[in-house]
Structures are given as C-alpha cells and as structure tokens.
N, C-alpha and C positions, 0 to 999 in steps of 0.2 A: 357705193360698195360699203353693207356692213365692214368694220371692225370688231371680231369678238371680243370679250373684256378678259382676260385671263383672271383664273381663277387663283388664288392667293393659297397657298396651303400652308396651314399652321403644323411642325413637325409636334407628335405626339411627347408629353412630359413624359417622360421615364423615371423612374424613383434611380437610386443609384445604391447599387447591392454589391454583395462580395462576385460575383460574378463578372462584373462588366467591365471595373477599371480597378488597376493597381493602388491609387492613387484619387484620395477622395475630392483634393485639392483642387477648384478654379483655376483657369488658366490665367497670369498675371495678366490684368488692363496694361492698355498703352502708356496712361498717367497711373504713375500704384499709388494707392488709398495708404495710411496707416495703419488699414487692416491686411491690405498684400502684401507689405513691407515687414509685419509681423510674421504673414504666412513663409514668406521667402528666406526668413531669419530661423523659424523656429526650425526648420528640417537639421539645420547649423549645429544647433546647440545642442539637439539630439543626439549626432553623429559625434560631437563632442563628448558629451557627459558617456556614450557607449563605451568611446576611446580610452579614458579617463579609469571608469571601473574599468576594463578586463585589463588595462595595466596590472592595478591595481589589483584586481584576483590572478592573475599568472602570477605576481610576487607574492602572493599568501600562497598558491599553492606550491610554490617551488621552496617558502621556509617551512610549509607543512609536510613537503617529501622527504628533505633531513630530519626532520623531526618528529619520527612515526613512534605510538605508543609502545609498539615492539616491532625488533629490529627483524626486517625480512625483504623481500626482493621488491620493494615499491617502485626505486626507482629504475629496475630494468623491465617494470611493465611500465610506467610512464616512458620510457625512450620506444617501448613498441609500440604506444598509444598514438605518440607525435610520428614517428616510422608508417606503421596503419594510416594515418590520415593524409600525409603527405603522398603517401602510396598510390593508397584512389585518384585524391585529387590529381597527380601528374598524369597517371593513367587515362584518367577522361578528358585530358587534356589533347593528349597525344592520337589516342585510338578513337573512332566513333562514336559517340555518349550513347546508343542504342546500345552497340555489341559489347561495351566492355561492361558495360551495369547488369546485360544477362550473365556472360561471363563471372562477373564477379558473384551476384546471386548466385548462379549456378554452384559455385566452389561454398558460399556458407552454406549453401542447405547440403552438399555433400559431406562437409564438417560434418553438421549437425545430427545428420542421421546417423553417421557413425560415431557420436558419442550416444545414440541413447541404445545403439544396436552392443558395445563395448559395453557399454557401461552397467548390462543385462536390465535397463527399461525401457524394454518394449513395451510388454504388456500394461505397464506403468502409465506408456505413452498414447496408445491408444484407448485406454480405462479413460483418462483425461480428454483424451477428443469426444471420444462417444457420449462425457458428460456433459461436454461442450457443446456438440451439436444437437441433443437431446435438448439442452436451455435453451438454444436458437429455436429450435424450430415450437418449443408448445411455448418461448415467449411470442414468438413470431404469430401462432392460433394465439395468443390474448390479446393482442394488438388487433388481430382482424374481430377477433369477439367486440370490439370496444371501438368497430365502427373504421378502425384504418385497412382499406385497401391495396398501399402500396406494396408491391411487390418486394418481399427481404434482399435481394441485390443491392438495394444499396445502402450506402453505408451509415448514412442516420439513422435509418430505420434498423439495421444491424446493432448500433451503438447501441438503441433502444433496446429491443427484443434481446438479447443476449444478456444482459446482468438482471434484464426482467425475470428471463428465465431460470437464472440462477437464482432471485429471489423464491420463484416458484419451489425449484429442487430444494431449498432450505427448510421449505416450511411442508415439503411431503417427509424432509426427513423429520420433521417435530414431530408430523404422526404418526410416523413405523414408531416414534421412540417409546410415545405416552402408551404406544401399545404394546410395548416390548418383542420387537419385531424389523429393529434397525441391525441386523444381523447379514455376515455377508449372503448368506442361502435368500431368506429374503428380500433384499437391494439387489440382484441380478435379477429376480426374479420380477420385481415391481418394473425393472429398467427396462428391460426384458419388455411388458408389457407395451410397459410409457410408447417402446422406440415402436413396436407393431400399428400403435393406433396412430402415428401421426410419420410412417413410413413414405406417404405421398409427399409430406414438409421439407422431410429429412432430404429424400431426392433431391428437391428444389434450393434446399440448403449447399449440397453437394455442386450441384450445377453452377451456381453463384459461383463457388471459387473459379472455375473456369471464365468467366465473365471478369470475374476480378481481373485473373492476371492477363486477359488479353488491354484491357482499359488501361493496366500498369504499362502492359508494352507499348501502346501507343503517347502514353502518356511521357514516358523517359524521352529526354532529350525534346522536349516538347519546347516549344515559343517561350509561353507563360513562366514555366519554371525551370529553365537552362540546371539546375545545381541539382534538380530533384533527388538523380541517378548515384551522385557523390554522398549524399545526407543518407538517402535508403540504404546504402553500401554500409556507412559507419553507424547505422543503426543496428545492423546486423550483425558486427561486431559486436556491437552492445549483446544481444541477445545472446552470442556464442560464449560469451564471460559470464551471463548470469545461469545459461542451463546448463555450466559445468558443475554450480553449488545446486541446482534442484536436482539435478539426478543423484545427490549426495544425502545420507541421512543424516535429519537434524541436530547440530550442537549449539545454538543460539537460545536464550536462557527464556525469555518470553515463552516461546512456541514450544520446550522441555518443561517449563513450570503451570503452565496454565491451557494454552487451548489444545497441544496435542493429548495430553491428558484426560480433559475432558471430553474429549471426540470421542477418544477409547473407553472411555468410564459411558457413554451414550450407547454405545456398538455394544457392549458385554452387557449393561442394563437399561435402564431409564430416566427420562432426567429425575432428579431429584438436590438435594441440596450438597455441595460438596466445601469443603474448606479453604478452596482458591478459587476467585476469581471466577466461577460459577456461572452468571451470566455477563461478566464482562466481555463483551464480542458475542454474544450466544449464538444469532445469526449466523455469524461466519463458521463458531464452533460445529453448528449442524451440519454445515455443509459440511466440511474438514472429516465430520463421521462418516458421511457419504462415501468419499473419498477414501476413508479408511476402510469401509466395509467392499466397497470395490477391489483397489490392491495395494493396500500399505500405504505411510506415509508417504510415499515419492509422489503419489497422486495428489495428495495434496499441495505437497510442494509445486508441484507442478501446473496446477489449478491457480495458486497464487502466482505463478511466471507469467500463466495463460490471461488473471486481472488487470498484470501491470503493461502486458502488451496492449490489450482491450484499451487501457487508460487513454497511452499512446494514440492511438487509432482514434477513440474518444475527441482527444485534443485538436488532431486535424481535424476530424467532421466538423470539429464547433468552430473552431479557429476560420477554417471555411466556409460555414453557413455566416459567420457576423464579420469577416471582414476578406480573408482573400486565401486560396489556395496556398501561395507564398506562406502569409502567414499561418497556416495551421501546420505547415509542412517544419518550418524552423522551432516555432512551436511547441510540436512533440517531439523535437529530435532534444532540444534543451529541456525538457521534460526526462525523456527515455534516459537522457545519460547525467542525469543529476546522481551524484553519489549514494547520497540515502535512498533514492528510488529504487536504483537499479539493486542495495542491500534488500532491500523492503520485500524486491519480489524474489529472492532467492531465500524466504526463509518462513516458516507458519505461523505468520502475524497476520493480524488481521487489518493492516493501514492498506494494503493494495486494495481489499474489494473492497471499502469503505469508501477510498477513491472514485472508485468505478463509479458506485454505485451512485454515488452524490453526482460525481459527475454528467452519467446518464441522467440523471432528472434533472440537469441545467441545460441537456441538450433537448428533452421532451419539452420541457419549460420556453423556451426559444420558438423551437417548432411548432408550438402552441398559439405561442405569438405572432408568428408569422402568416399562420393560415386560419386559426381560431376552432381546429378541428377538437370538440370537445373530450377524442381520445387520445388526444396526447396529455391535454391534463388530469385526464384518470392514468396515466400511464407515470406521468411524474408524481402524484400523489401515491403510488407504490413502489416509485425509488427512491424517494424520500423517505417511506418508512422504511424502506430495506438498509438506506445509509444509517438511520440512528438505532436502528433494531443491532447495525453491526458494530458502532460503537457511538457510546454519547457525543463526542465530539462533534459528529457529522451535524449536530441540532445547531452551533453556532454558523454553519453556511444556508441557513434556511431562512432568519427573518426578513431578508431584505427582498428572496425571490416572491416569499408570503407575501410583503406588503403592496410590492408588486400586481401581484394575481388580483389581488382585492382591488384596487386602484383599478385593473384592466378592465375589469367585471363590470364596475361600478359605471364606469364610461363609454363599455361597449355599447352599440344601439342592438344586437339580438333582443329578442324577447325575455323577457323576464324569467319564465318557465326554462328555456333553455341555460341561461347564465344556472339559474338556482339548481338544475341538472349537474353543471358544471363540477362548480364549488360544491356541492353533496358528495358528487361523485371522488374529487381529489380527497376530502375529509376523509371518506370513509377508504381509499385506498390505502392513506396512511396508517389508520388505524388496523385495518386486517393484519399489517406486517408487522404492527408495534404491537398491537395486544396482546399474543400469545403470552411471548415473556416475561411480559410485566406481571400478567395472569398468572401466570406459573409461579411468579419469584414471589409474591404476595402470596398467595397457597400455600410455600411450602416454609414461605420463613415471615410473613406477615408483614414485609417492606419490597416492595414494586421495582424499588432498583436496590435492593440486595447483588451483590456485598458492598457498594457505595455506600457511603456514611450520608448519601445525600439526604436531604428533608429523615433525619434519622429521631427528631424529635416528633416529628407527626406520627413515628409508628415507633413507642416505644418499647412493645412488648415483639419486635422483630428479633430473627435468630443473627442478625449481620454484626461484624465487628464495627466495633465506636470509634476507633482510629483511624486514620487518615490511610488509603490502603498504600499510597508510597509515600515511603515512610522517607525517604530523602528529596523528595517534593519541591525542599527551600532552597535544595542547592542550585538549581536551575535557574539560567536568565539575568537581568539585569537591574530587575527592581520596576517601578510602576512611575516612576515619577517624572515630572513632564519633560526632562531633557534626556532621562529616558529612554521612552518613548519614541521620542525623535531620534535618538542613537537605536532606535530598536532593530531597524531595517539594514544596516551598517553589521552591527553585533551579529545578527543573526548569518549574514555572509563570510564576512569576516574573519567572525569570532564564534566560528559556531558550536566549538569545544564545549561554548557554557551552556551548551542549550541541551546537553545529554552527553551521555557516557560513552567513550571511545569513538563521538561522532570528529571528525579533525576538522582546521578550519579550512570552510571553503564547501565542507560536505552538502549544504543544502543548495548548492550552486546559486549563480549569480542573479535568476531572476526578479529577485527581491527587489534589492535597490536599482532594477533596472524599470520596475514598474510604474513610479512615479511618473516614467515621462507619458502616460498614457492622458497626462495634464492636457498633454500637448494634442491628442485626436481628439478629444475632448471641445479644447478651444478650436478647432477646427471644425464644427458646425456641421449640421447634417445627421445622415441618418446614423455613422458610425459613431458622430457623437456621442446620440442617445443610448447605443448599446458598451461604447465603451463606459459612459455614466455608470450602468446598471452594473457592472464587472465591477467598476473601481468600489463600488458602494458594496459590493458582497464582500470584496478583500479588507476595506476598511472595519466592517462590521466583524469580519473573521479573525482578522488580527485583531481587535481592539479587544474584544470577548478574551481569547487567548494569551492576550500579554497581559489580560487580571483574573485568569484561571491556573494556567501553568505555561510559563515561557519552555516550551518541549518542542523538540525537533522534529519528531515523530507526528507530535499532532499537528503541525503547521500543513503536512503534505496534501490531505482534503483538499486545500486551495491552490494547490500548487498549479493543476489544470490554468487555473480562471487567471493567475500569476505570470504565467510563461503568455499566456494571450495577450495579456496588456501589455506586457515587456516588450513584445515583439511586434505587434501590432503599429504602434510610432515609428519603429524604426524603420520597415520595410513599407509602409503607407506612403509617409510625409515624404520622401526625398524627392522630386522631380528630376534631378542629376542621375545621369547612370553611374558614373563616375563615385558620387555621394553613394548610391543606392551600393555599388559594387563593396565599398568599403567597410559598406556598415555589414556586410553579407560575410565578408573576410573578418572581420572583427567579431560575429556571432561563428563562425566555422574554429576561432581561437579560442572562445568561452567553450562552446561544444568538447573539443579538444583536451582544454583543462580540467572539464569535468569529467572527463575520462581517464585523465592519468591520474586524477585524485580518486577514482572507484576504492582502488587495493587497497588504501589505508583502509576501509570500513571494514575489510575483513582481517584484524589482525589476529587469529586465530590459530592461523598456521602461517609458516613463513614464508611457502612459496606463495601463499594471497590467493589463488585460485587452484583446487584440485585436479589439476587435468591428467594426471596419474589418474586416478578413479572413474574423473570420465572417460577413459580413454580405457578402461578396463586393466591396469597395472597396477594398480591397488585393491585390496581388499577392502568391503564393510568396516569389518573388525579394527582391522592395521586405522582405517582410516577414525574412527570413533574414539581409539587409544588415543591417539596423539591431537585429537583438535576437542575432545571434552574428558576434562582433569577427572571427572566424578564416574567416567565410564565403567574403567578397571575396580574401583571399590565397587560397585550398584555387580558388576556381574562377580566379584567374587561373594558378595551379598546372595544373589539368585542364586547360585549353588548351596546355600546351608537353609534359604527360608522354608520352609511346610507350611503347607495349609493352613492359614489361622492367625498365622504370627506375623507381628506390625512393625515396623521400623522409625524409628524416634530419630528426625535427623536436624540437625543445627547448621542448616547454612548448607543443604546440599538440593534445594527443589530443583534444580538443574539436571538433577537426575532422575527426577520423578517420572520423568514418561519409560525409561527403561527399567524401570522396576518392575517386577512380577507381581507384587501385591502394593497395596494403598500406603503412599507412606506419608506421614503425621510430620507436622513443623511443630514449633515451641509456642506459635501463636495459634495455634488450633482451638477451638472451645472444648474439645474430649482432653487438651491435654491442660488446660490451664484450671480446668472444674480436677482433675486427679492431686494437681500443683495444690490445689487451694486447701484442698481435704486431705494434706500429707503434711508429715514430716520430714526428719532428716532419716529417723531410723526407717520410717514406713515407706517411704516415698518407693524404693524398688519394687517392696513385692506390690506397693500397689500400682503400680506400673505393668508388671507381671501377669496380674490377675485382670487389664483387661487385654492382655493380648502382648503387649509389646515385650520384644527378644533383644531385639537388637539397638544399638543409640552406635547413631552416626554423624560424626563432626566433621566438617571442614574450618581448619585453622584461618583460612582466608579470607572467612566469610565475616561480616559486619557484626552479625548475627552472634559471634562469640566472645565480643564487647559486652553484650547484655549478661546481667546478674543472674543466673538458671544455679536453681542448686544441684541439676545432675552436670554441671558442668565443671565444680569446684573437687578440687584434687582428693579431699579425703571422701568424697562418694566416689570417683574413680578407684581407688583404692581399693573400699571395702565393699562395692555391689558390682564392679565389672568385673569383668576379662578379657586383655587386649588381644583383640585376632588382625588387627589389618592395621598398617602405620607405614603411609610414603614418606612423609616428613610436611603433609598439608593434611589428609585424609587421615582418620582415624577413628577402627569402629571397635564398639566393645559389645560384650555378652553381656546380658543381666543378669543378675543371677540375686537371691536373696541373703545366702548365705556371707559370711567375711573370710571364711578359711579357705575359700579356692585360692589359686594360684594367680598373682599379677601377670601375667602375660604367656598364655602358648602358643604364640607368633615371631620369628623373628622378622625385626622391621625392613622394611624394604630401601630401597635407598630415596632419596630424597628426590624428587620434580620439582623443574623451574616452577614459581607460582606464575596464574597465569590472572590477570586484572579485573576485578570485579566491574560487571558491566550487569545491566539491566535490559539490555537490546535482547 
C-alpha cells in the first residue's frame, strides 16, 4: 500500500501595512536577542517621556489660564472644556458606544444648525457647500481625466479631489478677474453653469455622504478603535467653538488689512498692483473673491472652517494609509484642537488652505507610491503648486518629497518613456498653478514675487518696497544657534508667546516635542520604518528652513499634519501591553483636553472668548463689530462724510481698511512717500489735498506713531487740520489748506480701553 507524500505548503509573505496589525513589532523569541530586549524597553520609555511632557504642558497651560493677555472668562470655558470631555467619556462608558455617539452627534448638528439658521447664514451656509461640492466633483472629473478610476466615496481620493478642486475654482476666478468679470451677476452665473455640466458628479458626490455615514455607523464602537465614538464627540465640540466666530464678521487684523481687501478690490475691478500685500496668498485671495462675489465675507470665513475640517479629515486618511486607523483617528483629533488651528480656521487667513493644500499633495505623493499610478503624481504636482501659489512658506515642505520622487523614478523598473511622462507631467502641474502670478506680479511691477523684497536686487527697476514687509520680524523666536536649536522644539510648546503676538504658552500644542519619539518606529525596522524616515526628514527639513527664516507660529502649522503623525504614531504602534497602550491613550485624551481649554486665550478680543450671543442670533452685526474692533466706530463715522474721490491718509489704522467705502492710503505707500518727498512743511497739505486726500487718520496705539511723519507733529495738526473725531485712541482730522479755521468742531468722545496690538 502506497503512502501519499503530503504536500508541504509554504503560507504566502505578506508585506505588513496599516491595515493588518496595530503593532508593527515581532513577537518576543523564547531566548530575547539585544535587539527584543531593545524592542521590549523602547515602548517603556515612550510611554514615559508622553507622561513627562503632558505633566508638563497641563502646568503651562494651567499658569497660562491665570495669565491671559486680557482679562475675560478663560477659565469658565476651560472648566467646560474638562466638564465636555469628562461628560462623553463617562457617557460611553455607561450607555452603548453605538447609541450614545449617534445620540451625541445627533444634539451637535442640532446645535449647529441652529446657530447658522439664528445667526441669519443660511444662505451663507449653503453658497459655501455648493462651492464645496462644485470643487469635489470637477476636482473629482480631473483626477478621472488624468487616468484614476476610483470611485469619489472614498476618502483619499476625497482628500485629493476636493482642495484640487478648489485649486481649480482659484484659477477660473483669475480669469473672470483679468477680464473684469469677477462680479456677483457673473460668478452665479459661470457657477451656475460649472454645477449643470457635471450634475451627474454632483449626484455621486451627494450619495457619498450617505455611504459615509452608514460606514461611520458601523464603524463606532467597532473592535479596532473602541474610543473612536468619544474622540468624534469632542471633535465636534471643537467645530461648534469655531463656527460660532465664522458665522461672525471679521475683526482680526491680517484678513482686515490684506486678503479680505484684496478680494474686494478683485470683485469691484482687476487684478492689478495694490499697496498691501498684493500677492502675498494671491491664491487664496482669489478664491476669498469667489466667495465674496457669492454672499459676503461669512462665505469666506466659512470656506476657511470648511479647509481646516478637510485638513483634519486629511490627517486621518494619511495617518491611516502609513500606519493604522488608531493613528490617523488620535492624529486629527490633536490636530483639530490645537489652539492656533482651531484660531486659524475661524478667521480670513490664508494658513488653513495652505494646509490643506500641501497636505493633499503628501497624500497624492504616498498614493503614488503605493500603487505607482502616474495620476496621482500629476495630481500632487498641482497641489503643490496650489500650496506655494497660496503662500511661500509651503516651498520649504516640498524638497524632501522632490527628492524623493526623483530617487523613486530613477529606480523604478517602468519604462523609461512612461517615468519621463511622469516627472513632465508633475513639473508642468506645478507650474500651471504657480505661473499665473508670478506672470502677473512681473507685468504689473517687474519683480515675480512683488511685494517680497525677495531676490529684490535681480529686479531693480521693480515697483515693490525695499524693506523687509514685517517690519517686527526680530522680535520672534529664540535665535539660530546650536543649543538653540535644540531648545527650539521645547520653546516652541512651551514658550510659545515668543513665536507671535497674543499666541499664549502652550498655543501650538504638544505635538512638537512629542515627535521625536518617532526615533523609536524608525528603529523598529520594516515598512513603517521607511515611511516614518520619509515624515521625520520633511519635518527636519521644515523646521530647520524655518528656524533661519522666521521662528513664526503661524508658519510652522503647514507641518503640523506630518507632526501629529509622528507624535502619535510610536505611541499607539510600539506598546504590545494593553494596559501600556490604555495609558498612553488616556494620556493623549489629557493633551487633547488641554488644548482645548487653552483654545479661549487665542481669542482675546472679547471677554466672553466666543460670541454665541451673535451666533445664537442676540446680537447684532453692528453691536458686535463696536466692541471687538477699536477702528470700527471711526471707519463708519468716516463713511458718513467721504464723497466720491476723496482718500484717507491713515497712521496705524489698516485694520480697518476692509470696511472702508473708498481706498485707504498708509504712510508707507509709494503715492504717499513721492508727495512726502516733494513737500514741505508749508506745502505738504494742499499737496496732499490736490491728490485726493480729505481726511488723516491716527490711531494712538499703533507702532506706526513712533515714526518721525511731518503730518503727525503738533504744529501741522494745528495749522492744516480740523479735529472731527477723538475717543481718547482714535483720532481723525480734516485737511484743510488754509491756518485760520477753527481747532476742533468735535467734541471728544470719552475715552476706550486700549486694546493690544497684535498682527494675527
């Protein structure tokens, strides 16, 4: 009798992906090596050094809460902050992790709705959807033009298409502009269009959300991520604090002096050359016109709430595609409720889409790599322009992914022809999105990156100022030198006072010095190794760039995605203990926590910290504008006396330049430094006078009234003005040519708290 021989099966290699296992780590040998004995130790010292910092950031933030730049209710929204979280969490303790995380979602979006329905933005609120799904769906047709099939449901390919599309929407508003034709009647009308031709997308867009929230439903309370339902809860919270200031109009001084301005100066004419910051952000700025020519600033604002969510969202996908659900989920929640973040998206700056934008092209970039589809690398070569199109900063998170790309190419075995496809194809995406304005900014003032003083000696005969455009530039940071350096990542959590004005310590949250341990997935070998390598080397190269350009808080945020991944990444990987794992989980739920009740200092503006009188519809516009911007009440008794023609000379007031009715002129202007140059003392009015300007307007408070101006000095007050307006900060006069009018036919008003010069 035969014996068959049994046949031996070898089980299949499996690579090891974010998908499969929590935990990238070998199972410990029976004898441990010095390299398991390593492996067994480092999860230890992780868990340690976690422990260690959020001590140590709970006591910054708790001597940061007594100590707020202006006195107002911080520490009764940090007791609702730790209240709120403790809440949930006991909640999903007690009650089924499915029903109370519907439950709880259920009561924020019932909030939510009723602050935009109170708060009269509706219309507001759906202008900003229908821009939103208008960008999904023709980014979504450029991604299938460029060769990807997959279906927009899910969410990488979401992350993608969506700030693609919002590149798109940027640059159709360049060409209503150059044609003078960025007008609301127009932009309904082109949108109008847009949504007709790709009304089959839109559907499919629409249907997604439904798909969405059933995968959400089955996902809560799931195996994998037991805490999901808790983290989703107090993110939502997050969102219900930030879209009580986007339903509010602007008082923060960036998005009043510079890009809401120019949106509006884009919507009324063309681009062309203006006196601020002109193409600094221009990108964002066009869209921001979009949005304006739509319905008003709130769209705007709301456009930037709608980037910093995307970011979020962002974060998981990628944190998910390179190392584990867990991680992208903790991730974006340390993301979403970092303090300057959660600022950033309630206000018309342009650091939220910059975010996005860089960051989609580090998710295209991955996905590239993953499958080698040559359309995702035409896809990141046009988020890549769209990031440094939206502000320069974005170009120092790009050489490391560049070097990268090249390196991939060079060793891929494709055909030659198709690599050279590739790479043609990424160059020239970058370029469509950067060239315009560089084109434009060289045309209209003969230097490329006008108003940057950049490379200002290659184009000398440009219209740009020669000075450094912030002008308090030195005061930021800690200096360049090598211990430093090494204190840099400490300072910046810390100490993060020094890194910008009215940011408090602790504002950039903890992820910083929590990144370093990504030493640790690193030396732990394999494939996450390699991808954590690639992250530490974009943050090393971003920070290093940045701490010898300008130590700024604002510009660090770009990295902040790639930041929160490596932080988080060691700590919820490496632990094999549940026990360990549990703690370390408890220990990111208390940094979460912290960076929530430190939100309120960022807005010290007003004392209740968050307007929910106004989003709740108890407040007025008006009422609300008096009291949270100093410069409101002079600009509108301004707009009652201006006429047609006539300019305003103001010293320390750009903060109010978006609510002015007509153009108004700084001290540093080129119209007014060529009148300064060709005057005297006696001339200097009427030739003021003769080209336009009526009115000069001071604010006491401003830096700006330190500098030597000869209409600033008492005997031209004297003998060429006439006082019409005086709170005891604000003060505007008449011009007038004549000496024998009268010193003042105003009497003065009473005096206002001053409120702190800030540059946010």
């Amino acid at each position: 009798m035969s014996r068959k021989k049994k046949r031996r099966i070898t089980p299949r290699r499996v690579l090891p992906n974010a998908t499969q296992s929590e935990s990238p780590l070998p199972a410990t040998p029976a004898n441990p090596t010095p390299a398991s004995r390593l492996n067994r130790t480092i999860p230890w010292v992780v868990g340690l050094w976690l422990t260690l910092m959020t001590g140590w950031y709970v006591a910054t933030g708790i001597e940061a809460l007594h100590h707020p730049l202006n006195i107002g209710d911080d520490l009764q929204w940090a007791w609702m902050s730790v209240g709120a979280a403790l809440t949930v969490f006991l909640s999903h303790l007690l009650v089924r992790r499915r029903i109370i995380t519907i439950l709880w979602l259920a009561l924020l979006i019932a909030v939510a709705v009723a602050m935009i329905i109170l708060s009269k933005g509706v219309i507001s609120f759906l202008a900003c959807s229908w821009l939103l799904l208008l960008a999904w769906a023709w980014g979504d047709w450029t991604l299938r033009l460029m060769g990807l099939r997959e279906p927009p449901v899910t969410l990488e390919n979401a992350m993608v298409a969506l700030p693609l599309g919002l590149a798109l929407m940027a640059l159709l508003a360049l060409a209503l502009c150059m044609i003078e034709r960025l007008t609301p009647n127009w932009t309904w009308i082109t949108v109008s269009i847009l949504t007709l031709l790709q009304w089959r997308a839109l559907l499919k867009v629409i249907l997604a959300f439904r798909h969405w929230f059933v995968s959400l439903r089955r996902f809560v309370g799931g195996k994998p991520v037991p805490e999901v339902g808790i983290v989703v809860v107090l993110i939502g919270f997050v969102f219900l604090l930030d879209l009580s200031w986007a339903l509010t109009p602007e008082i923060h001084a960036d998005a009043l002096t510079a890009h809401l301005p120019v949106a509006s100066y884009y919507v009324e004419h063309r681009v062309a050359v203006l006196p601020y910051f002109t193409y600094l952000g221009n990108l964002v700025n066009l869209l921001f016109a979009l949005a304006l020519s739509l319905h008003g600033q709130i769209v705007a604002r709301l456009l930037v709430l709608a980037a910093s969510c995307l970011s979020a969202l962002g974060v998981f996908a990628l944190g998910r595609t390179l190392f584990s659900a867990r991680v992208g989920l903790w991730a974006a929640a340390l993301f979403f409720s970092t303090p300057l973040v959660s600022w950033l998206a309630t206000t018309a700056y342009v650091d939220a889409l910059v975010t996005v934008f860089l960051l989609s092209a580090f998710l295209a970039f991955f996905r590239w790599r993953e499958n080698r589809e040559t359309g995702w690398l035409w896809a990141c070569g046009l988020l890549t322009g769209a990031a440094v199109a939206a502000k320069l900063n974005a170009l120092i998170g790009v050489p490391v992914m560049g070097l990268i790309l090249l390196w991939d190419l060079i060793r891929s075995r494709q055909p030659v022809r198709q690599r050279l496809i590739g790479f043609v194809g990424y160059m020239l995406g970058v370029t469509l999105v950067i060239a315009p304005g560089i084109a434009i900014a060289y045309f209209l003032t003969g230097n490329p990156f006008f108003p940057l003083p950049l490379l200002q000696k290659l184009f000398p005969g440009s219209g740009g100022p020669a000075g450094n455009l912030i002008v308090n530039s030195d005061i930021f940071g800690i200096g360049t030198s090598p211990t430093a350096l090494l204190r840099l990542p400490f300072a910046f959590t810390f100490y993060s006072q020094r890194f910008g004005e009215a940011l408090p310590a602790g504002g950039v949250g903890l992820a910083l010095v929590l990144a370093p341990l990504a030493l640790a997935t690193v030396l732990s070998g394999g494939v996450f190794a390699r991808r954590a390598a690639i992250l530490s080397a974009i943050c090393l190269v971003y920070l290093g760039c940045l701490a010898f350009i300008m130590q700024y808080g604002r510009y660090y945020i770009p990295v902040l995605p790639i930041v929160v991944i490596l932080a988080v990444a060691p700590i919820l990987q490496l632990p094999k203990s549940k026990w360990v794992q549990r703690i370390n989980i408890l220990m990111l739920g208390v940094v979460f926590t912290t960076q929530l009740a430190l939100t309120p200092l960022m807005y010290w503006n007003i004392p209740e910290r968050f307007p929910m009188k106004m989003a709740f519809g108890q407040e007025s516009r008006d009422s609300f504008l008096r009291r949270g911007l100093a410069l409101y009440v002079p600009v509108q008794f301004l707009n009652k006396k201006l006429e047609p023609g006539q300019k305003v000379l103001a010293v320390g007031g750009e903060t109010g330049r978006y609510y002015f009715k007509t153009l108004m002129t700084t001290p540093f202007d080129p119209e007014i430094k060529e009148i300064e140059a060709h005057s005297n003392e006696t001339n200097l009015a009427s030739n003021l006078i003769e080209n336009g300007f009526r009115y000069l307007l001071i604010d006491r408070a401003s830096w700006q009234t330190t500098v030597p101006l000869p209409y600033l000095r008492e005997p031209f007050l004297k003998q060429f003005t006439t006082s019409l307006f005086n709170n005891g900060r604000i003060e505007i006069y008449s011009l007038r040519q004549s000496s024998t009018a009268p010193r003042s036919t105003a009497t003065p008003k009473p005096a206002e708290p001053p409120v702190p010069r800030s540059n946010k």
